[in-house]
N, CA, C and O atoms as a GROMACS GRO file, in nm:
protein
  408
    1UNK      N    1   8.974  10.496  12.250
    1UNK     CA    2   8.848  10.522  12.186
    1UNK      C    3   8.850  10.662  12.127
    1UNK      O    4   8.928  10.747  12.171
    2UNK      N    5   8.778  10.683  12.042
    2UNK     CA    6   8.819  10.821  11.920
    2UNK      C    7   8.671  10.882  11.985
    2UNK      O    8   8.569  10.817  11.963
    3UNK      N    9   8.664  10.974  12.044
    3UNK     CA   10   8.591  11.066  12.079
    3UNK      C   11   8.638  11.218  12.058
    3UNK      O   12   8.753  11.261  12.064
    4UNK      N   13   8.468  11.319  12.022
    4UNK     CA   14   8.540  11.437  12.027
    4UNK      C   15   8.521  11.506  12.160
    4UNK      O   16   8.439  11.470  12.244
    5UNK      N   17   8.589  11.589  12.171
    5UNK     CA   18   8.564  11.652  12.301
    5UNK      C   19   8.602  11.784  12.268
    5UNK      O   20   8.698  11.813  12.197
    6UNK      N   21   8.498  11.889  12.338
    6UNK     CA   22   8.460  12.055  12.320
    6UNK      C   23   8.526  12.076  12.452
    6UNK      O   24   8.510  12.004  12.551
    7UNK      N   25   8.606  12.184  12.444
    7UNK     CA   26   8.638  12.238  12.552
    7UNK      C   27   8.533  12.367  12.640
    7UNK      O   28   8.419  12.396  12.603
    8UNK      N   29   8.583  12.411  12.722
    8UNK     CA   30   8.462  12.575  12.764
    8UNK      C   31   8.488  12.664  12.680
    8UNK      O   32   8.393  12.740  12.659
    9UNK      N   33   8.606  12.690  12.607
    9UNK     CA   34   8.682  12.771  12.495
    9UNK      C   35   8.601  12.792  12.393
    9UNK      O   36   8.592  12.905  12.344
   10UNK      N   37   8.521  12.674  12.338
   10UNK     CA   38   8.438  12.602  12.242
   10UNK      C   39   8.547  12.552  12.096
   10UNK      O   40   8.524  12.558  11.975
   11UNK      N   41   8.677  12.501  12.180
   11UNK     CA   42   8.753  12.461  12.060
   11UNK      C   43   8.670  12.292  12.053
   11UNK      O   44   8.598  12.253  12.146
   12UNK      N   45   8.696  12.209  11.928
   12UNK     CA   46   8.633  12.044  11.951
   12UNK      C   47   8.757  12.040  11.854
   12UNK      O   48   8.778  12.094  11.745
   13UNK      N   49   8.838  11.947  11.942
   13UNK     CA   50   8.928  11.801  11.901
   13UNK      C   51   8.841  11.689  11.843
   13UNK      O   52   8.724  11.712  11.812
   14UNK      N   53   8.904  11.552  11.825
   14UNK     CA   54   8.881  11.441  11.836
   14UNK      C   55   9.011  11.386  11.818
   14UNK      O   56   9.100  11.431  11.745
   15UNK      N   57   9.015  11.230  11.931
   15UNK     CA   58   9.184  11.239  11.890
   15UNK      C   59   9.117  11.106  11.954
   15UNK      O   60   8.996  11.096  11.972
   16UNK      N   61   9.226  10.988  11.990
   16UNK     CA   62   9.208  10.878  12.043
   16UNK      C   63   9.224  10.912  12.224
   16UNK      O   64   9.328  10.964  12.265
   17UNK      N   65   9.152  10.889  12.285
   17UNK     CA   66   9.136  10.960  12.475
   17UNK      C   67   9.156  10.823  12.480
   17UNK      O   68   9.126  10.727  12.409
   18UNK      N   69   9.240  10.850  12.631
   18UNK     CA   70   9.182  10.739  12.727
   18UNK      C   71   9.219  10.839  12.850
   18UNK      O   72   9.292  10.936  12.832
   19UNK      N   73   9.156  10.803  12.988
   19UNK     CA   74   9.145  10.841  13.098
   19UNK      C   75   9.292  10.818  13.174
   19UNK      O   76   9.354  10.712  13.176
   20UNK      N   77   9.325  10.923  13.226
   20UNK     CA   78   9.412  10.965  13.348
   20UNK      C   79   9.392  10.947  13.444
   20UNK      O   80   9.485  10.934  13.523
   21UNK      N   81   9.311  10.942  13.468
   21UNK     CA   82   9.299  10.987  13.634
   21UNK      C   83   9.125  11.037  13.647
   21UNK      O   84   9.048  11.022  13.552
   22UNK      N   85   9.082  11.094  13.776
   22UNK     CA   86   8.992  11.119  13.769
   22UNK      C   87   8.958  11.301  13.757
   22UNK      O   88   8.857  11.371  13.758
   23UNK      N   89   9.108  11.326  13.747
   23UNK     CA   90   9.075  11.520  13.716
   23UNK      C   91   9.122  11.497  13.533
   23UNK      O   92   9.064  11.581  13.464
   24UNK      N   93   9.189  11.427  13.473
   24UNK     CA   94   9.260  11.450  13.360
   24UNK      C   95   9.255  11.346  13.272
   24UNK      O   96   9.247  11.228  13.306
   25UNK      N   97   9.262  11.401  13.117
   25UNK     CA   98   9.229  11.273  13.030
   25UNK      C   99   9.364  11.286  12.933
   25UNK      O  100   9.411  11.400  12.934
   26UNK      N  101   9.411  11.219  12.876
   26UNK     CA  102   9.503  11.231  12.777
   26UNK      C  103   9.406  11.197  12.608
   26UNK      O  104   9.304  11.135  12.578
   27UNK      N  105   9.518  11.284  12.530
   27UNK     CA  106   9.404  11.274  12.382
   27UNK      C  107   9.575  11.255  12.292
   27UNK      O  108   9.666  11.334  12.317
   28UNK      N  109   9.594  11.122  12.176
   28UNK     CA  110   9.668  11.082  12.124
   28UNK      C  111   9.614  11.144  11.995
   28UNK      O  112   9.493  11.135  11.972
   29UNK      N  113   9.705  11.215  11.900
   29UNK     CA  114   9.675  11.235  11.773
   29UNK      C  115   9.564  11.303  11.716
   29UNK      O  116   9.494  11.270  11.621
   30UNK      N  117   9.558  11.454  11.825
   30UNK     CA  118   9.470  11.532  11.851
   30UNK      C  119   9.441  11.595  11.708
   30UNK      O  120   9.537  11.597  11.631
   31UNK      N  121   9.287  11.663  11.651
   31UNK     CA  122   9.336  11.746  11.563
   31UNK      C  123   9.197  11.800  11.621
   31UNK      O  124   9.117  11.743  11.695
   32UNK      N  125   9.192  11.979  11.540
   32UNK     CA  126   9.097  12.030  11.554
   32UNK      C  127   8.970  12.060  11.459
   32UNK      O  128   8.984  12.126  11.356
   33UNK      N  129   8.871  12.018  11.491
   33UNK     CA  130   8.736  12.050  11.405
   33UNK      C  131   8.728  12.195  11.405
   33UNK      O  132   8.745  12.286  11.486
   34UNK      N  133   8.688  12.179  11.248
   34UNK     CA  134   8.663  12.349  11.206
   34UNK      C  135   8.553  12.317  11.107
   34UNK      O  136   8.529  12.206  11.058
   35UNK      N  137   8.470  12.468  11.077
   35UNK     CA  138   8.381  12.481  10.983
   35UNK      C  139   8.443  12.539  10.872
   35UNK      O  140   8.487  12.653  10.879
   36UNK      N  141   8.451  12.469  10.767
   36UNK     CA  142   8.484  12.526  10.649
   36UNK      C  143   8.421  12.613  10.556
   36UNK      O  144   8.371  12.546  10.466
   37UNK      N  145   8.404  12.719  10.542
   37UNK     CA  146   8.290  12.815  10.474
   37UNK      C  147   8.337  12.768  10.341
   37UNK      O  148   8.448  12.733  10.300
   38UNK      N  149   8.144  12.786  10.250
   38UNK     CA  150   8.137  12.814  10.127
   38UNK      C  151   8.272  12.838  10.047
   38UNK      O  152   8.351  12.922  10.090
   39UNK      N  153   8.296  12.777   9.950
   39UNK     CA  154   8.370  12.883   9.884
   39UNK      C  155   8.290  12.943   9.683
   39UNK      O  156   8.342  12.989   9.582
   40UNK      N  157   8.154  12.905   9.723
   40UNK     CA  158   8.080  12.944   9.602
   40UNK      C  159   7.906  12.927   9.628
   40UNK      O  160   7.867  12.821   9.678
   41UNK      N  161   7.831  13.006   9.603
   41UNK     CA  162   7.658  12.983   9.642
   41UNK      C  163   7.644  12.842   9.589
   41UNK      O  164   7.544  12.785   9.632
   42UNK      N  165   7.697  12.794   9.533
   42UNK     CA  166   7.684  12.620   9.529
   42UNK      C  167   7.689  12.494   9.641
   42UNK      O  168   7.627  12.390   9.661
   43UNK      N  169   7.832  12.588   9.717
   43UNK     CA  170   7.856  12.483   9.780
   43UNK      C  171   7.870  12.535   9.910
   43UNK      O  172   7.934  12.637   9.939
   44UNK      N  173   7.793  12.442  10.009
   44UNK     CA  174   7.747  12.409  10.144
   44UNK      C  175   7.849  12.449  10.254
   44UNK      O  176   7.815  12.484  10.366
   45UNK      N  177   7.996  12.439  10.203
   45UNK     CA  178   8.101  12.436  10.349
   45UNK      C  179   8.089  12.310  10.378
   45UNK      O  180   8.020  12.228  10.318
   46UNK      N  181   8.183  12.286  10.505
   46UNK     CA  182   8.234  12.140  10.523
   46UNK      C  183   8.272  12.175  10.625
   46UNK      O  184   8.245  12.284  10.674
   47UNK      N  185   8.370  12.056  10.696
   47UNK     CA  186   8.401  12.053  10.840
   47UNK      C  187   8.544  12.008  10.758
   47UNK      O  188   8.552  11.922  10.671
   48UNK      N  189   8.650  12.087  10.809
   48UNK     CA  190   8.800  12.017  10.784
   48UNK      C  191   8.840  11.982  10.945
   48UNK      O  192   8.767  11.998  11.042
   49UNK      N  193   8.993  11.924  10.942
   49UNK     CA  194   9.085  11.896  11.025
   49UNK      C  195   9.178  11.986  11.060
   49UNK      O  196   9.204  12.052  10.960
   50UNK      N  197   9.252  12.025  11.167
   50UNK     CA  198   9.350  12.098  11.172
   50UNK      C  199   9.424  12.071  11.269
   50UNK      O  200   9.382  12.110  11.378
   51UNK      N  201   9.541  12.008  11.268
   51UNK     CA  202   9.641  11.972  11.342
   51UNK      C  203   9.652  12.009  11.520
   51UNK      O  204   9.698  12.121  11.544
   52UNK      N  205   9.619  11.937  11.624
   52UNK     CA  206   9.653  12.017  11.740
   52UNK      C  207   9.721  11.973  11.817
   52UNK      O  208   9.703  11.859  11.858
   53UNK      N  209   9.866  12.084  11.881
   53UNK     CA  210  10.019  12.047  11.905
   53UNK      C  211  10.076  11.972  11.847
   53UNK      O  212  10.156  11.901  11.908
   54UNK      N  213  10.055  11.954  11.676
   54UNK     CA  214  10.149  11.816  11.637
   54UNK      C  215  10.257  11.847  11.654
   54UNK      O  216  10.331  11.749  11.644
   55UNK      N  217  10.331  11.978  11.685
   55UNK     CA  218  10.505  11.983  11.718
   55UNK      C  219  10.541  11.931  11.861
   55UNK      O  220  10.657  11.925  11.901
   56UNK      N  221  10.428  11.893  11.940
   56UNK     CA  222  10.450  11.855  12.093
   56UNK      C  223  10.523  11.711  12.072
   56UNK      O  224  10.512  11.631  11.978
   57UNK      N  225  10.604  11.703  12.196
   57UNK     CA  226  10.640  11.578  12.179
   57UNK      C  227  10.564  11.467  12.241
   57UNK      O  228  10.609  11.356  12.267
   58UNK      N  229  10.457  11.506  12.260
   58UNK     CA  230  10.312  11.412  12.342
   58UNK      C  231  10.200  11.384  12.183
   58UNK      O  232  10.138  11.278  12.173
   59UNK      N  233  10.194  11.449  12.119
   59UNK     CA  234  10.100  11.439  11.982
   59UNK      C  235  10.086  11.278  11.984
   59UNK      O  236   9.976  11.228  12.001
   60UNK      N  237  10.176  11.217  11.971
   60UNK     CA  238  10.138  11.046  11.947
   60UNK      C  239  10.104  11.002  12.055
   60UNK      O  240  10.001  10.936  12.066
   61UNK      N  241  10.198  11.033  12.176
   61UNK     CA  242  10.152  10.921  12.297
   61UNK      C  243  10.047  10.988  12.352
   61UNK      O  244   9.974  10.911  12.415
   62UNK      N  245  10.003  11.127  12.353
   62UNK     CA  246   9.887  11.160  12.440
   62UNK      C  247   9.935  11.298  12.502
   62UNK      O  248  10.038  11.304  12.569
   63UNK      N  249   9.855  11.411  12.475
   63UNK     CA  250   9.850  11.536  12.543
   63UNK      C  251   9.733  11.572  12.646
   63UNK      O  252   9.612  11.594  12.630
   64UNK      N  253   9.834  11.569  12.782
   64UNK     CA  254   9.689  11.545  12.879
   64UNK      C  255   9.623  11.674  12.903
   64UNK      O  256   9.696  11.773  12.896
   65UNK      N  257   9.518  11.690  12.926
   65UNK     CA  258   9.438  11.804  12.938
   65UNK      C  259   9.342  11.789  13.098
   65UNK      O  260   9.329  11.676  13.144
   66UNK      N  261   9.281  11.906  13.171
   66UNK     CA  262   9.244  11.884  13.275
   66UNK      C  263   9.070  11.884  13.288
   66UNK      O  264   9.007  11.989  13.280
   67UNK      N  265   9.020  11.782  13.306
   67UNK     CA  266   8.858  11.775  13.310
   67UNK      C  267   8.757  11.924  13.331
   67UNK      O  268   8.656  11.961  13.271
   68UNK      N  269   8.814  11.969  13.414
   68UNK     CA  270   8.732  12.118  13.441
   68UNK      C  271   8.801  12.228  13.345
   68UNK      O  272   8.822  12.348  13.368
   69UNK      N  273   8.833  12.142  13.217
   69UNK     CA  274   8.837  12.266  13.134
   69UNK      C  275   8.780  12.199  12.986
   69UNK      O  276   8.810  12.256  12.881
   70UNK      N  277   8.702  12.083  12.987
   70UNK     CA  278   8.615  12.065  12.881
   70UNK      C  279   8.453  12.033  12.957
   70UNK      O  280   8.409  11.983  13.061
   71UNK      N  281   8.403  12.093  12.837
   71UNK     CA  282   8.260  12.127  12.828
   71UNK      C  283   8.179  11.974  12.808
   71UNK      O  284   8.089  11.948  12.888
   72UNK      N  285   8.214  11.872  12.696
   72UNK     CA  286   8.155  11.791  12.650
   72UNK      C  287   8.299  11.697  12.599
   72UNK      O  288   8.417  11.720  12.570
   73UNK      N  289   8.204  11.575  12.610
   73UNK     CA  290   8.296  11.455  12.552
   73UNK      C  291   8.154  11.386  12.468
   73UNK      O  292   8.036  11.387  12.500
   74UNK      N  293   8.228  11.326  12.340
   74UNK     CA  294   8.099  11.252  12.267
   74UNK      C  295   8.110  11.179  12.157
   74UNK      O  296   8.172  11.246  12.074
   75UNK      N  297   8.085  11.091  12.122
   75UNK     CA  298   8.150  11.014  12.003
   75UNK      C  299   8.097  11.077  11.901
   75UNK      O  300   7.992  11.140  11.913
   76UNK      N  301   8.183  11.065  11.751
   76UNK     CA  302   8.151  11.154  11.707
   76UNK      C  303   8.074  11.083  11.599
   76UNK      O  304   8.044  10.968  11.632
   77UNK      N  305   8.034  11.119  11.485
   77UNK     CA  306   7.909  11.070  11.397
   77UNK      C  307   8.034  11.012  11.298
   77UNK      O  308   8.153  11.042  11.303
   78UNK      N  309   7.966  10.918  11.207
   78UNK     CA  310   8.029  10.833  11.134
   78UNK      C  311   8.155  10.862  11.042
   78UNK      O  312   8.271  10.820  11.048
   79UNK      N  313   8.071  10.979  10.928
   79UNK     CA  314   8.154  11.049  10.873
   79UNK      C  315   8.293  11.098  10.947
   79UNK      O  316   8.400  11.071  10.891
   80UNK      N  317   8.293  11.163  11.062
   80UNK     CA  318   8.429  11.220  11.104
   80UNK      C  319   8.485  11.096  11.153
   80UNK      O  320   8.600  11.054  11.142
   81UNK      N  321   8.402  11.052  11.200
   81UNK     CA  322   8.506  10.886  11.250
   81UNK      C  323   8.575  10.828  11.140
   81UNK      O  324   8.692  10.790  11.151
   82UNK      N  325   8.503  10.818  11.023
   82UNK     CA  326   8.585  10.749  10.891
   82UNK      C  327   8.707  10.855  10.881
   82UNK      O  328   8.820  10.821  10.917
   83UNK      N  329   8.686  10.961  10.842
   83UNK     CA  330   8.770  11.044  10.798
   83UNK      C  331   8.918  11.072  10.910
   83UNK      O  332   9.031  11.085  10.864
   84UNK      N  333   8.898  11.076  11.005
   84UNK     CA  334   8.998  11.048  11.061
   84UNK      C  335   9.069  10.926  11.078
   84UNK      O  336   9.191  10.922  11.094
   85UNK      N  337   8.988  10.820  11.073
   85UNK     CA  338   9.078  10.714  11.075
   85UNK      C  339   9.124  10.742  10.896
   85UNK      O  340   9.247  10.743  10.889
   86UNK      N  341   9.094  10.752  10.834
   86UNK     CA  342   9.204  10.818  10.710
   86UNK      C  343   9.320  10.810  10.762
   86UNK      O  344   9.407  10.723  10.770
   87UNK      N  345   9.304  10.951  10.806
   87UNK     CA  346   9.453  11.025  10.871
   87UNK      C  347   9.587  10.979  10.951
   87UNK      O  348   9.694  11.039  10.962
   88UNK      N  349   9.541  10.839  11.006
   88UNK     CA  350   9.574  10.813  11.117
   88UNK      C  351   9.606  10.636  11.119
   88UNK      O  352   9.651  10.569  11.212
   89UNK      N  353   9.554  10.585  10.949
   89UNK     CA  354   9.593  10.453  10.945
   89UNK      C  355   9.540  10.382  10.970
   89UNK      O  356   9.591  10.272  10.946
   90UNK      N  357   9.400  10.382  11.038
   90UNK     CA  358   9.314  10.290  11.104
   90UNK      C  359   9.234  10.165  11.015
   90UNK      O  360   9.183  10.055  11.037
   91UNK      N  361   9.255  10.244  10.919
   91UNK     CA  362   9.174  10.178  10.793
   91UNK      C  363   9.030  10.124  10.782
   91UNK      O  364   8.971  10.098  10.678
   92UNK      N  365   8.976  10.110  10.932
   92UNK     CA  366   8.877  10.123  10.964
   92UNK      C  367   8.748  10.215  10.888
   92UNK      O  368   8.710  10.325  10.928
   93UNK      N  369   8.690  10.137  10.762
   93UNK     CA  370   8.595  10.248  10.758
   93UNK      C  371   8.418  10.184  10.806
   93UNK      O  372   8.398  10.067  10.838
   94UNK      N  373   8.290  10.309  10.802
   94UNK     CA  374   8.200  10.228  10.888
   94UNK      C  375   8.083  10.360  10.745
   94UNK      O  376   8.085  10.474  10.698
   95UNK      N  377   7.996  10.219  10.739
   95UNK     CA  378   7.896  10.311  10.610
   95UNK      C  379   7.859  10.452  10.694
   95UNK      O  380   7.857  10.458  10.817
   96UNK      N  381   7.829  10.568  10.597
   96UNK     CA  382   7.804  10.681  10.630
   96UNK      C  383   7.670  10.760  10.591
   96UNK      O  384   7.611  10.691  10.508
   97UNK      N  385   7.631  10.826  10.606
   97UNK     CA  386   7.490  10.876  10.581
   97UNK      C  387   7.517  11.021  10.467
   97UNK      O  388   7.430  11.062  10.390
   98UNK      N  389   7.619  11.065  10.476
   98UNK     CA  390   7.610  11.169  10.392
   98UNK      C  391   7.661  11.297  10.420
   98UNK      O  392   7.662  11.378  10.328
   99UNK      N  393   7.736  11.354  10.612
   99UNK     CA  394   7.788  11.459  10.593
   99UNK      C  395   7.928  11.487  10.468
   99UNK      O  396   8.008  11.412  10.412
  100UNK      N  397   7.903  11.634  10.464
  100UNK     CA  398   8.040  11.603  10.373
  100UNK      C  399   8.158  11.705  10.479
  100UNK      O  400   8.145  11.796  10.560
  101UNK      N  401   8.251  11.639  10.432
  101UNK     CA  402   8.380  11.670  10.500
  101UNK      C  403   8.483  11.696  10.378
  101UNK      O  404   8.517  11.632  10.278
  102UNK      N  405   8.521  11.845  10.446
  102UNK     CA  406   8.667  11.875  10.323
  102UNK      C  407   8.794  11.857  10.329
  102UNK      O  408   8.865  11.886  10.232
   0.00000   0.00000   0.00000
């Protein structure tokens, strides 16, 4: 299931999770949410993607991480759900309301 999850750090992934265990979750095809600033009084900023550990050799099957070091888990709103399944082949897309993403 494609959820994002905030760490205490306040970094937010979204990657495909499934559960480990009951201290640890693994996250497949992690990347990181960022705010993209303006780049003109026109335009709004955006939310991009940014790769996280894709040199690991866990990036596809799952990089596990330990429960008492994220803040929040949460599905994420439509838009980033489409847009990552972009990335990732899913082809899956689901109507959207209107964030924009860069």
């Amino acid at each position: 299931m494609i959820k994002l999850i905030t760490f205490k750090t306040q970094q937010t992934i979204i990657g495909d999770l499934t559960y480990k265990d009951k201290l640890c979750i693994t996250v497949s095809e992690p990347v990181q949410v960022i705010s993209v600033p303006p780049r003109s009084a026109s335009d709004p900023g955006g939310i991009g993607f940014v790769p996280y550990l894709e040199y690991s050799e866990e990036f596809k099957t799952g990089i596990t991480f330990h429960e008492e070091d994220i803040l929040t888990i949460n599905t994420p709103v439509v838009e980033l759900l489409n847009q990552y399944n972009k990335m990732f082949g899913s082809g899956i897309q689901i109507a959207s309301s209107g964030l924009k993403l860069v």
